[in-house]
MARSE-490229 format. One record per atom (N, C-alpha, C): residue in one letter; x, y, z. Coordinates in steps of 0.02 Angstrom, whole numbers, plus 50000, padded with zeros to 5 digits. Atoms other than C-alpha are relative to their C-alpha. Layout:
aXYZ;...
***
This chain:
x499345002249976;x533464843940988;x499994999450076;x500024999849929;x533724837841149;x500565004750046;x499564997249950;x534484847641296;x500354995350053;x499695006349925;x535824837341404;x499835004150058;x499844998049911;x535674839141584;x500434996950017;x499465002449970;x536994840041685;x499914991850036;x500165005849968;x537294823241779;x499914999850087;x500505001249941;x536074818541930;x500374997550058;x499625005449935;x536994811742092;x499664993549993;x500335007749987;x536894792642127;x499375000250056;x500455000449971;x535534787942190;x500064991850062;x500215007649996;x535444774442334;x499374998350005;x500645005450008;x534184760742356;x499665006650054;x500614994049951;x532574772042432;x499844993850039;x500355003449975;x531844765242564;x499064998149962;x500774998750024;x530004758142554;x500034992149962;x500165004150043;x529234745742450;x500165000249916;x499714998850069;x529564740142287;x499395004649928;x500634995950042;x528704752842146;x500064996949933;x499984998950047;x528124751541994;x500265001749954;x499594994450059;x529544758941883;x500084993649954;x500045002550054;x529404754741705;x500644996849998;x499255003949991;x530584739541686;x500515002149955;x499524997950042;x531514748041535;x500505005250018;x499504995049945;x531954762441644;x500324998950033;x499595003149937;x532524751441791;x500424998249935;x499625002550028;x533354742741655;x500875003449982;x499444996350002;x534624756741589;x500125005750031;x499884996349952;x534634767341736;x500915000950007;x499114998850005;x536654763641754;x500185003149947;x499664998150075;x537044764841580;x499785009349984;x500234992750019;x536054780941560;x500355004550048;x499734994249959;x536914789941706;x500754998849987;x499315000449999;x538734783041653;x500095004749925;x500024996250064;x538264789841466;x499905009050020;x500244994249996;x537454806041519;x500675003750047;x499264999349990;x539414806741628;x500565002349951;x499644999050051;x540234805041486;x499925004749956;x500074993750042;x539324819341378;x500105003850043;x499624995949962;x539484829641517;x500525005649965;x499414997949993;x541304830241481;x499895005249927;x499884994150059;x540994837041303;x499585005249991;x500294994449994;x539754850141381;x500385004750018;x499574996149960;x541064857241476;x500595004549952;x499504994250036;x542064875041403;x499754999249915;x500174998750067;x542504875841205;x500154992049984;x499925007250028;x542304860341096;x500335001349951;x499455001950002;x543734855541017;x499684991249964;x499925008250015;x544034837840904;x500274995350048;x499565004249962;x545124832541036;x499375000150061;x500475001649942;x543734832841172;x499514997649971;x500535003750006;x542394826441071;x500324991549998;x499905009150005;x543514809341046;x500195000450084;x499865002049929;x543904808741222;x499504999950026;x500825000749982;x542114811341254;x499794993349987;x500255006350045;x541784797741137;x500524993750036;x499605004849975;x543104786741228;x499494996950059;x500215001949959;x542044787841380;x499304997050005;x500525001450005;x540624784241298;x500064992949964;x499685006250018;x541264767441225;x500064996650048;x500155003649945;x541634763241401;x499394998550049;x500234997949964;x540174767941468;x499324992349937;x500245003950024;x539354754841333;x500344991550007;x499385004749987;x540764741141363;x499794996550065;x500155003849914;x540244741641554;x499254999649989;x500575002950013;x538494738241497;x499804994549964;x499875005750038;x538954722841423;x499724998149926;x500134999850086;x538614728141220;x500484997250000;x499455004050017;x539514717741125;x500735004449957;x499604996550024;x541164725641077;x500105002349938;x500144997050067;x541034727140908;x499645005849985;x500604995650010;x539454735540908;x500435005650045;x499734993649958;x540194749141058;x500525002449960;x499184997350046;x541924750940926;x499715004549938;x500274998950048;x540664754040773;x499345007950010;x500294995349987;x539374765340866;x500305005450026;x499684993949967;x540704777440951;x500435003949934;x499764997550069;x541544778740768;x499715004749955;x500574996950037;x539904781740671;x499815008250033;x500264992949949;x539544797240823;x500505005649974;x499224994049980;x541434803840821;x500035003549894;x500124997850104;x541184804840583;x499765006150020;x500424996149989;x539874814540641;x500005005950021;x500074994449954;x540304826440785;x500535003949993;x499174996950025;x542174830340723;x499975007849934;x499964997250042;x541504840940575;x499755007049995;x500204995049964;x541454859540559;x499295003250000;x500734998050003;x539674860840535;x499625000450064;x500275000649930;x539394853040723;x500525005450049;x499684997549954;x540864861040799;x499895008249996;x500174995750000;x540464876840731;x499475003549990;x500554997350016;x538844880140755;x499945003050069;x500044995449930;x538104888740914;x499744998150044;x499795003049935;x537764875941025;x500064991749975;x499755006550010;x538764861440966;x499854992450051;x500005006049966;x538564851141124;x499364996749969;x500715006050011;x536744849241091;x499914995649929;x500005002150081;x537164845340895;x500124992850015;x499985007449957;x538004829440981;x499684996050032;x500585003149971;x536714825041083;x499514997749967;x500515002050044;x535794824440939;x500264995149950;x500035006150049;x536614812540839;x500494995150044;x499965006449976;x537004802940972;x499344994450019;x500805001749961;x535084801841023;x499894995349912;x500015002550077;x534964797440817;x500434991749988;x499535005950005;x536314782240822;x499704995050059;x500305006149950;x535654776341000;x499124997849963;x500625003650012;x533804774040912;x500104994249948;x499895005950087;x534564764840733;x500314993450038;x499845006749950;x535554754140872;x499454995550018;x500425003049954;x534144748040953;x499464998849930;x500355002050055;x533444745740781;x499215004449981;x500634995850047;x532334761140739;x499965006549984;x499854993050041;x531894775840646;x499935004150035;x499874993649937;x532504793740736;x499375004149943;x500224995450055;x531624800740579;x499025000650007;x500545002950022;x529864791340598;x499595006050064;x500634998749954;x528114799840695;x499954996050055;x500625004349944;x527454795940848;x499344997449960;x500645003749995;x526114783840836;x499624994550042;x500275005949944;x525074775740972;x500124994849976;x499955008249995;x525564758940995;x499654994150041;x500365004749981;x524784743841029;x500254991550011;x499625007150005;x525224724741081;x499934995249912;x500345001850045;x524254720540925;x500455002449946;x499674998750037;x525284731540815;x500834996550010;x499485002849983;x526954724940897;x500094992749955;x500295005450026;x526394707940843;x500114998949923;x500194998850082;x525674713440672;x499634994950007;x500615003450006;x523984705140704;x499655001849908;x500305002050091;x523114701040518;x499505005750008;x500464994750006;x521694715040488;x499204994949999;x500445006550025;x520704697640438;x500024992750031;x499585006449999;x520834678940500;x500154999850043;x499665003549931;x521794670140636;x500485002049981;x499224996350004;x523694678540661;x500114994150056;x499625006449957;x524704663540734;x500535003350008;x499344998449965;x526184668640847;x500254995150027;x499435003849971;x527464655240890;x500775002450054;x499674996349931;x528374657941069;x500674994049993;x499555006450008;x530024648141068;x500465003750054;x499424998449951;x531744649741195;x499974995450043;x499685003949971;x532694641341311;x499594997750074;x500275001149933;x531864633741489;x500425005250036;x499744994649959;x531914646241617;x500035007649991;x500284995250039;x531664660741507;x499545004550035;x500424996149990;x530124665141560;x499385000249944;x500435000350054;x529174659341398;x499384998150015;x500815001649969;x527444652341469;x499815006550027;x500354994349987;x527324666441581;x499875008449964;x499924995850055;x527714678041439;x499414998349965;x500694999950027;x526204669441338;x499455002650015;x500444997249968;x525194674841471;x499955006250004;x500014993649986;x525554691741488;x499785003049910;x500144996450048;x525574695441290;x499084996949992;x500755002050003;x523554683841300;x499935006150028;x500554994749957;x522904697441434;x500175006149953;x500004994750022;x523784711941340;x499525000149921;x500434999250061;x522874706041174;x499155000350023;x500625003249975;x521104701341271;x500025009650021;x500274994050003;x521214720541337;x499935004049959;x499784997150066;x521664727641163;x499484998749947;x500605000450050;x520044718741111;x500224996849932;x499695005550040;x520954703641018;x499804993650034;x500285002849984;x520244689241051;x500624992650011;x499605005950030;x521574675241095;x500024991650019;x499985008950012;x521994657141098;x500534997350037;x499295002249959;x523404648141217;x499954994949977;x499925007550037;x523964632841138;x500684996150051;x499595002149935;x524944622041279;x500514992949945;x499655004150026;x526424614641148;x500704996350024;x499535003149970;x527684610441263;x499974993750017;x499965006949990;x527614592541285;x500544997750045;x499105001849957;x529574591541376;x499765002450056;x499914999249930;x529204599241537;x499444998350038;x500665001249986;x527664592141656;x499465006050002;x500384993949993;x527184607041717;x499625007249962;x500044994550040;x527154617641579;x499215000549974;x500784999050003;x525254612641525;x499595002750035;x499964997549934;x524794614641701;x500145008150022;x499664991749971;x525534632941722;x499485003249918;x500344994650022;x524774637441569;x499224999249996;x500755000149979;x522964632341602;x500125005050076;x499984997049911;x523314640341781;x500015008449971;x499894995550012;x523744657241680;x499365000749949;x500464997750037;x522404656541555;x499475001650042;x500744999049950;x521074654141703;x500255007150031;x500194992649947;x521774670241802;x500005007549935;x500114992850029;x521754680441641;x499414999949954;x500635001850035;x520104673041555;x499974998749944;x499875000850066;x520734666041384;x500054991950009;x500045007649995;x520424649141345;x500874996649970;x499465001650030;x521764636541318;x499974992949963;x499845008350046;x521974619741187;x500614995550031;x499475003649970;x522874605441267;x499894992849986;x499925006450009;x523224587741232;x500284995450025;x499495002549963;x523754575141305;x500634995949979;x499365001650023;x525644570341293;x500104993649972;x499785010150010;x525734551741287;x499704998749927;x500355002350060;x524554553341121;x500005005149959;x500024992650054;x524884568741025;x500965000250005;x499434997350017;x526664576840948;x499775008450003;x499984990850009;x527124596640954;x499775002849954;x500304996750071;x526734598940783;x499354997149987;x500565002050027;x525084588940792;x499485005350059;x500374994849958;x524354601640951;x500085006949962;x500214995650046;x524974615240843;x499465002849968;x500564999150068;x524154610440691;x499225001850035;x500595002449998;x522434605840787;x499805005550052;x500184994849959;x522484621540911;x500045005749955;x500154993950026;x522374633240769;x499254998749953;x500785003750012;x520864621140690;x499455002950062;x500565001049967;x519974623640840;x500145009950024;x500094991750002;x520404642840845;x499235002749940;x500454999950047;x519614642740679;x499284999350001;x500865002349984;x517934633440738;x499755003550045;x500384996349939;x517734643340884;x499655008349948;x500424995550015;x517594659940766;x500195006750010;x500134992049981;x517904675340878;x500814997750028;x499254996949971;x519974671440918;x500335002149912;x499694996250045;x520984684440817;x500884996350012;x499035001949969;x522754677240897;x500124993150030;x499795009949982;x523444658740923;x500685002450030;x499485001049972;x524864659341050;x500404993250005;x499535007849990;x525984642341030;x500495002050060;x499424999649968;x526824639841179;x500274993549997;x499445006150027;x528374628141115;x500504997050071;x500085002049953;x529174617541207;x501195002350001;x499365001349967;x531224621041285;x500464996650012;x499605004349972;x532744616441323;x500575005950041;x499484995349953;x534204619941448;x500455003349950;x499844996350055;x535224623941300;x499894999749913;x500215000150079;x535214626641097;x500404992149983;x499865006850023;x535234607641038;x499634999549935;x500265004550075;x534814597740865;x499424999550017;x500675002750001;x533274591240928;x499415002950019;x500304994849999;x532594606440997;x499755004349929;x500035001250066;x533064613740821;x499504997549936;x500185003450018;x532154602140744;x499184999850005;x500535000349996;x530704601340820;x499535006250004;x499914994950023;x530394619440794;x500025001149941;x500095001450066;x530664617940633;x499544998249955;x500695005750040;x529364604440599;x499595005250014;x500384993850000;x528174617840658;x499975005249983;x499854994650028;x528734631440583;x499784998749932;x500035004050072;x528624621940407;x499314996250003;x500675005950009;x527034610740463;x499365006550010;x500794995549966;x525824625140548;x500125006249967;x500134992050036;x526474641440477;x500045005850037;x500194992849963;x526534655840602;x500185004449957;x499884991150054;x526414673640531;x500505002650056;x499254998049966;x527824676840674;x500014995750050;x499535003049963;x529084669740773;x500245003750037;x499614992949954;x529734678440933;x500474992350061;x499535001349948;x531084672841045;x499825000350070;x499924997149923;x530834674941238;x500984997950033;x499385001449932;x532594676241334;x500135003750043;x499934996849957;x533104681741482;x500625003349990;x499174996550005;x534084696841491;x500485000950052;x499684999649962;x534884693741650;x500694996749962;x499535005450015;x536054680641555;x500635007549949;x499634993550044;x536694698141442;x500134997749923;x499865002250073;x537714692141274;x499774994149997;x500315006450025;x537134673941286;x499165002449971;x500525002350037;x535604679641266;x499935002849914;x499634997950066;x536154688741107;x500104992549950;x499885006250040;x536734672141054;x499664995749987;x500525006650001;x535374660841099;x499515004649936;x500644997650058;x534344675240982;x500514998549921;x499725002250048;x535594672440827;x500144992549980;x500365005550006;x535424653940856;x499534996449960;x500654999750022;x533734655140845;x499865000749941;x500324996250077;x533624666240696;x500214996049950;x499725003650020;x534724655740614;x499464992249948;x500495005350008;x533604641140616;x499275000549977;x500764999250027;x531944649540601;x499585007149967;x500094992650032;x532124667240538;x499385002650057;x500294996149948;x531464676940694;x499775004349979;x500114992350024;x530284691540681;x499925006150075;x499784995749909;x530624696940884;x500164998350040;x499695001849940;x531224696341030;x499675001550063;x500234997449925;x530604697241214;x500454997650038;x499545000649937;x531824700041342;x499575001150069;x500514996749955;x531084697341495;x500714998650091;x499494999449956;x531674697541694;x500375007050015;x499684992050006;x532204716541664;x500255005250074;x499874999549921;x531874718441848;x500494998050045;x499485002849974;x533434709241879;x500465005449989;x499734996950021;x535224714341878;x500245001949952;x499815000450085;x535454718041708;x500145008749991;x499814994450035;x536464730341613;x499755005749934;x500454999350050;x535464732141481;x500615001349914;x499455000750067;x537154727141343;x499444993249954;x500415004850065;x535734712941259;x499665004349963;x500534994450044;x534384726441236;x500405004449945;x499774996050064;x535624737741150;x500254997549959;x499515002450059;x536634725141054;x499564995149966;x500345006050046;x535284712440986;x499875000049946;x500195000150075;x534714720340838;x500545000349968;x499714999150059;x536284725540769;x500594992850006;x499835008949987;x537064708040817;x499544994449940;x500235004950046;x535814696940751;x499265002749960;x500654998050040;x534354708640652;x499725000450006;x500625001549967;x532964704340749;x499935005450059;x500124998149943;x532074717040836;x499884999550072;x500165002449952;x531664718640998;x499155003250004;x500684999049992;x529864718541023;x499775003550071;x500225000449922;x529394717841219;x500525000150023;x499625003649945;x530274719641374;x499424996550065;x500555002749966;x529484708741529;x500405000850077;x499634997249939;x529774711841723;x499524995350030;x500575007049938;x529264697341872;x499474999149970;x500445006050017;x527974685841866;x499305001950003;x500794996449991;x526304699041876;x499865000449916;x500444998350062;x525234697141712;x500105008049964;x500184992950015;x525184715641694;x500645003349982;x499334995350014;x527284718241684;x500274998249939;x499775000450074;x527324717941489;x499865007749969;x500204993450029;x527944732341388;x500335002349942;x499815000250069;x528084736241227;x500795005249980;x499244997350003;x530014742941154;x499925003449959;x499894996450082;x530144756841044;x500805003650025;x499444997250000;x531734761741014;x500335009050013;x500134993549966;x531564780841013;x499785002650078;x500134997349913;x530824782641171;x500374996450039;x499415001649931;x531964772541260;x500835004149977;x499534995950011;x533344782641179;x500025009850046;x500284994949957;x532324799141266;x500144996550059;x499985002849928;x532434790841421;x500715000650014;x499565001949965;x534064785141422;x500575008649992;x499834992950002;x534694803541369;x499805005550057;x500514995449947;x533684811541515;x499285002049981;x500644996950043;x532104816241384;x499545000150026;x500545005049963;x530944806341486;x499884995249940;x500415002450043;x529544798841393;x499325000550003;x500824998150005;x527994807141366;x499664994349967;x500605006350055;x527264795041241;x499524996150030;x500225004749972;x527234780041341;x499575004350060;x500384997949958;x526764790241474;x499105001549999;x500394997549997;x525414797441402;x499414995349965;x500535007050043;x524654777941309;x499814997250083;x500145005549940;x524954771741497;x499145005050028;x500544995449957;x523614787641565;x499614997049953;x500605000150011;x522294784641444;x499924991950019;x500205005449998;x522234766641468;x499794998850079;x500085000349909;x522214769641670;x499315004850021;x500344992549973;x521194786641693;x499444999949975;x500864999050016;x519424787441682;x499695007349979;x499874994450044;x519304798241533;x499195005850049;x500854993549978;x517314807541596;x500425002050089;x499814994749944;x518004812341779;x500695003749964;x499664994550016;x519524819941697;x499815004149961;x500304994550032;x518524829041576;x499635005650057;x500504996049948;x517414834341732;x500725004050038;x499354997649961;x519214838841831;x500295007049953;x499694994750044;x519754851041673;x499415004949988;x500534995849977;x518174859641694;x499975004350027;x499914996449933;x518264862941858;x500385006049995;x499554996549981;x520014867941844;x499915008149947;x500194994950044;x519474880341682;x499685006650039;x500614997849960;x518094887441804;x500235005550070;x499795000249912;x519254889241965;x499804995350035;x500405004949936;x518424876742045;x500434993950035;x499915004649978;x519724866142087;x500224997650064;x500135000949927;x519664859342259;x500514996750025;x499425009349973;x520864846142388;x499364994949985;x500295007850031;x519464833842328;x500134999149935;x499975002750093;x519794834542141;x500515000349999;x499185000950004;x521644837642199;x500094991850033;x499715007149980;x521494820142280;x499814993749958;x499805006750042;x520854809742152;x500335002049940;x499524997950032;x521874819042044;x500844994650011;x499385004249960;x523354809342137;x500014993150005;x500195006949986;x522474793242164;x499954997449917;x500005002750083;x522404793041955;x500524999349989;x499554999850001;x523924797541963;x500574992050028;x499895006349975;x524394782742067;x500014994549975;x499745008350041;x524084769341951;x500335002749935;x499224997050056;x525354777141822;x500694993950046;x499395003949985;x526644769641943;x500215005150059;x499954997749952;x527634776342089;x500355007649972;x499814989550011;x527934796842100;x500615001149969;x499234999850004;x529724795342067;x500064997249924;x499875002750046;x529594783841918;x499525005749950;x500404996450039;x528174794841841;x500345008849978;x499564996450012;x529204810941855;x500544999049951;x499325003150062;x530844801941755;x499454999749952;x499875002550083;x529764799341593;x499625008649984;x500214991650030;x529224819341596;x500585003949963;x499434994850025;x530424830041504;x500145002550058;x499964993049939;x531204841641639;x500084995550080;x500385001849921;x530574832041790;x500344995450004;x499485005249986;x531924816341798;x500545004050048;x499534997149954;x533234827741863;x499885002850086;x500654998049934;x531744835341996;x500124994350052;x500105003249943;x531784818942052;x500494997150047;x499395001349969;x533444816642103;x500435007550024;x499504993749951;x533864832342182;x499934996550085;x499895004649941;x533474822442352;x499694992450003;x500205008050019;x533564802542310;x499924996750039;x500105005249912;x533334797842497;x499415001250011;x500574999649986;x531634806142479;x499534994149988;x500695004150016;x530094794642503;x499595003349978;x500454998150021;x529054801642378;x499304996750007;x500475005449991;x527684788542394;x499705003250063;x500254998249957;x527554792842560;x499745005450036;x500224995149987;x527504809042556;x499205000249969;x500505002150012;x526004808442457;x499604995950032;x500435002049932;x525084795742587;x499795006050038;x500274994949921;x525324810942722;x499435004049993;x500274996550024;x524464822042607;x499404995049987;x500915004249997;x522934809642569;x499855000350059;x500325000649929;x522964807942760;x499645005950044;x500094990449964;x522964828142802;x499145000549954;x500864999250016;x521444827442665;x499664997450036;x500455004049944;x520484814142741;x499835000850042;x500384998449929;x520374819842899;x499725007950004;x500424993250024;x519564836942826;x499244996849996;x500905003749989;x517654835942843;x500105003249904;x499964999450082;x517154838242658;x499685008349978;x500104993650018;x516574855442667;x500895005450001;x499254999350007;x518514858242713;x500395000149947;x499645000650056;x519014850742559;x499825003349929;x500214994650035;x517894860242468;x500135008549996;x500214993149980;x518124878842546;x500784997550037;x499305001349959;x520124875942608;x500075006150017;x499964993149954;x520104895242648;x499645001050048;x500354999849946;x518914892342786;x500414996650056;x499315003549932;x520244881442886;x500515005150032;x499544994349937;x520964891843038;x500564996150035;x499395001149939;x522204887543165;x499764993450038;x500035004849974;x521184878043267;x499794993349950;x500075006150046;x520404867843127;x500624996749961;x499335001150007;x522234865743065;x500484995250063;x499945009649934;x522674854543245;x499684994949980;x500585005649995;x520984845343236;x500374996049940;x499495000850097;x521824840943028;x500324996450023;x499155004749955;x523514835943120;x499774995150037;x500335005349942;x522744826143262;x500084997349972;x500515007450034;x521764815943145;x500614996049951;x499375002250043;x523274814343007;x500424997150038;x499365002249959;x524674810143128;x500555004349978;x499474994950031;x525634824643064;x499835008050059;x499944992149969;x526074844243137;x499785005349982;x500494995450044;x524984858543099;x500365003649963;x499554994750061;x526384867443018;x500034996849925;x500095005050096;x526194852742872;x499495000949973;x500554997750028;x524404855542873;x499795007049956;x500064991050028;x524654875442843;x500624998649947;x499475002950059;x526294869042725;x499455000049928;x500555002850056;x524814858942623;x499525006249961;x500354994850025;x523584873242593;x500305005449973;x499714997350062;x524904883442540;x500285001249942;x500075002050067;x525504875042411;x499444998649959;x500675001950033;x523924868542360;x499655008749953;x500164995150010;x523464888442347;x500275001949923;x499705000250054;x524804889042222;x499894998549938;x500075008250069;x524654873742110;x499135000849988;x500815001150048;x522604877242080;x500055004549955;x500024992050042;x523114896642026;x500494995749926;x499725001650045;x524294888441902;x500004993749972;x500315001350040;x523454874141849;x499255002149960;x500514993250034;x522014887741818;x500025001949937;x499514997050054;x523214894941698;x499964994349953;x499645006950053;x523624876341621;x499234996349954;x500525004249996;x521824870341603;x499705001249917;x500214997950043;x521354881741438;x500614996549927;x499444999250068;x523104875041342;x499954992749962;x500135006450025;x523264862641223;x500574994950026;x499615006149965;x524544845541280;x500615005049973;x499304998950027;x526184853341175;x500085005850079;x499584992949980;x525994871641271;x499964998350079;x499905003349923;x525584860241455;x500614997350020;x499265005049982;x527224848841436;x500425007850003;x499384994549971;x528164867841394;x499825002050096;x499994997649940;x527394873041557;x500214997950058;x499635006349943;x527914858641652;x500624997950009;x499405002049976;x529594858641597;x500225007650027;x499974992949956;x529614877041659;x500065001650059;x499985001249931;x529154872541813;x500394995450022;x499485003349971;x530354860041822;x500705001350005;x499044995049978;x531934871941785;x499915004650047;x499934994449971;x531204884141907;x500094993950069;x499875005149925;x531094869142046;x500584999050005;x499545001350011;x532714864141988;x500585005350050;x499414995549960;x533644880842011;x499805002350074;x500154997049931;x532644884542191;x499564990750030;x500275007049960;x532344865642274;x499824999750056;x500354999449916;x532014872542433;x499315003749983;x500334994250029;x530794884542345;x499164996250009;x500545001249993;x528924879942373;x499215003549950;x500424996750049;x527324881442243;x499515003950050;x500604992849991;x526354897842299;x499765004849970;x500244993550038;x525494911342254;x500515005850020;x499614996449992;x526314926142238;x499845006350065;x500124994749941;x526264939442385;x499915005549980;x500154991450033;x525354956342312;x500275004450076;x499954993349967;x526194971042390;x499425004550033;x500644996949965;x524924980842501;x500035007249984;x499894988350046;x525674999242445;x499964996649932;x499994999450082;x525255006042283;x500665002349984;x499434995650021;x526395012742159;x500345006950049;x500064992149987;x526015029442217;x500405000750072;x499525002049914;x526555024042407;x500714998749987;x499275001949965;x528135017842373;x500335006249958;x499664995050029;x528735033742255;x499765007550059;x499924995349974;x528115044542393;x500564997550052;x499575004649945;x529065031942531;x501065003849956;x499374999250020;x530685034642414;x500245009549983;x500124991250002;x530365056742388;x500245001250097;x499785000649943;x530275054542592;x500734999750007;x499265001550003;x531965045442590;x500485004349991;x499604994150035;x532775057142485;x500005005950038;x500044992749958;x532235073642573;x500414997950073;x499704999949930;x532945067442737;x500634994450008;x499435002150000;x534445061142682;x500395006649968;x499694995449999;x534865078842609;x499925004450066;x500014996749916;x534185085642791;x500584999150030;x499425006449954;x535525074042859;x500625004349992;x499544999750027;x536805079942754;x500205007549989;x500054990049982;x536525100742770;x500214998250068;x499954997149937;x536495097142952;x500874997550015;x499415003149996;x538285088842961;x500435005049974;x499714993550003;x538925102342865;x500125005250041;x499974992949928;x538325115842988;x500364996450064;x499765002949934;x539055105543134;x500694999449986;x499295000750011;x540935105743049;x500245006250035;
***
């Protein structure tokens, strides 16, 4: 069951460059802090029917101003309030979280999935539902402007790293460029592409003849059709969609729209489905301003999952949707999962085996603490990687003006300018070698002596962490993130052993005593 946390202060824009944060997070960042507002209210004192619907009021609005479609926000605050009104939740012994839990339960069936189901690594391939056998044809369809070409591209590279072999089929015929952009995208991600030329071929005849020549080649597992657009949903669009759908066959059909547009694009996906029985959706653009009222209202609107979300125009910003974990997220939960599909696919599994070694051993150093960080680094920026930990979202908004990013630089910089026996043997660094440090960093030796004392800390207690298995590491981590929590000024160290023994301080307190009755005879005699 999840635990609410209280709600986080706003955060403004950080300075700095733009990071890495997973576009689903940027996505319902509002919504999740206007929701996590609104339970709040029914954390607060005794619960009561009359505060869970007034709870539930604000949580209706708090979906309303995320531009779900009203129905759906009237139907999901109903289904919660059946639920949370009855005396099984109200009288149990900690009702709020009972709520939390079947609200976390309603926000996953919303978003179209099971609260009930396992984790199970996911893959672009499974998203898909690539064949086990054969050529798996995927048909890309939606409106110009979308984002559908460069969407082909991003799901090609994610199948080509996944060790799927694929196919770009350039079926747009309506726009010039569109062949053009996608030969330009197949060359920077290394997947070949089928193209024809317009003046002598139809949509449904590049289709047909780019899954022929999938076939002859042998080694592609995946045929991407990219179809061809329009500014809006017309007959002849319709139509020609159709003929392909009916002439070539795909084993799925996915939508691309942009979710900046909000309920249209809702509509353009019921449209769609309409016409060609959809089996997904990719919302892409996520990086925009968006509320994130399409993502939550699409499935139960028009049926059709949502598959992908997609963020700017970099190959690499495609990411797969599961409904549960973005329900953890948007609750405060984080999201280990993803977190932990994005590390193995980043982290160079033999030095972290060599790094958990170490740390088993004692051995761990500021050099295995720095590429420790630098692995860390392609996860995404410090701030965003914290939000999908259990515990550690709230951590990161106790000061939202901090440049985490940068703090981290200072600290690569304070290493770096350590000779490497330094970074090896950090209890050999004195005072003066602690300037020379600063000098070289551009920082004050009190940061340098700062650094080594935390560092002192954090090896003794990942020491501790190194023997456990992942479940009893995440408890330890969210441990350390309620103790950061309740002391934010508070700094990771070792603990300070007392220099008296027992024995010293029970004679220290025998002392005390005897010459506080001295005290107290002699005051007498002096009356």
């Amino acid at each position: 069951m999840f635990r609410f946390p209280p709600p986080s202060r706003s955060a403004p824009a950080t300075r700095g460059g733009p990071s890495r944060v997973p576009p689903s997070a940027a996505l319902f960042e509002s919504f999740s802090e206007r929701l996590q507002k609104a339970m709040s209210f029914i954390d607060r004192g005794r619960l009561t029917e009359a505060t869970v619907r007034e709870g539930m009021k604000q949580v209706r609005q708090a979906l309303l101003e995320a531009d779900v479609a009203y129905d759906v926000a009237r139907d999901f605050t109903k289904r919660v309030s059946e639920q949370a009104v009855g005396d099984r939740v109200l009288k149990s012994l900690k009702p709020s979280e009972q709520i939390v839990g079947i609200v976390y339960r309603e926000l996953v069936a919303l978003m179209g999935g099971d609260p009930d189901s396992e984790f199970q690594p996911s893959s672009v391939a499974a998203q898909i539902g690539v064949k086990r056998d054969g050529v798996t044809v995927l048909m890309m369809c939606g409106l110009q402007g979308a984002g559908k070409t460069t969407t082909c591209g991003k799901l090609a590279r994610a199948l080509k790293k996944d060790g799927f072999a694929p196919l770009l089929v350039a079926a747009d015929l309506q726009r010039p460029a569109a062949i053009e952009q996608l030969k330009t995208l197949g060359e920077q991600v290394g997947v070949p592409v089928y193209t024809e030329d317009p003046a002598n071929s139809t949509p449904v005849k590049v289709c047909q003849n780019g899954v022929k020549e999938a076939q002859r080649r042998g080694d592609v597992r995946v045929v991407i059709l990219d179809t061809a657009g329009r500014l809006g949903v017309d007959e002849d669009l319709m139509r020609e969609l159709s003929a392909i759908d009916r002439k070539v066959g795909p084993d799925a059909a996915f939508l691309v729209a942009d979710a900046m547009t909000g309920q249209d694009a809702v509509n353009s996906a019921k449209a769609f489905n309409e016409a060609l029985e959809l089996d997904g959706v990719v919302l892409t653009k996520m990086d925009g301003d968006t509320r994130g009222g399409a993502a939550l209202s699409i499935k139960a609107v028009t049926g059709v999952p949502l598959k992908f979300v997609g963020t700017g125009e970099t190959l690499d910003g495609l990411e797969a949707f599961h409904p549960d974990r973005m329900a953890g997220r948007i609750l405060g939960g984080g999201d280990m999962a993803t977190l932990l599909e994005k590390a193995q696919r980043e982290f160079d599994a033999d030095e972290m085996a060599e790094q958990q070694a170490r740390m088993a051993e004692g051995k761990f150093t500021l050099l295995d603490f720095q590429k420790a960080m630098r692995q860390i680094g392609k996860l995404g920026s410090m701030r965003s990687v914290m939000k999908m930990i259990p515990g550690m979202g709230q951590l990161a908004e106790l000061d939202p003006e901090a440049d985490m990013d940068r703090e981290v630089g200072r600290v690569n910089a304070m290493i770096g300018s350590m000779t490497q026996e330094e970074r090896l043997n950090p209890d050999r660094i004195d005072r003066s070698r602690r300037n020379r440090i600063a000098s070289g960093a551009g920082v004050q030796p009190h940061e340098v002596h700062k650094l080594l004392k935390d560092f002192k800390g954090m090896s003794g207690m990942m020491q501790n962490m190194a023997g456990l298995g992942m479940r009893d590491r995440m408890a330890a981590v969210k441990g350390l993130a309620g103790q950061m929590s309740a002391n934010p000024g508070g700094q990771l160290q070792s603990r300070k052993q007392s220099t008296k023994t027992d024995v010293d301080l029970a004679r220290l307190r025998e002392e005390r005593k005897r010459k506080k009755k001295l005290a107290k005879k002699s005051r007498k005699k002096n009356r």
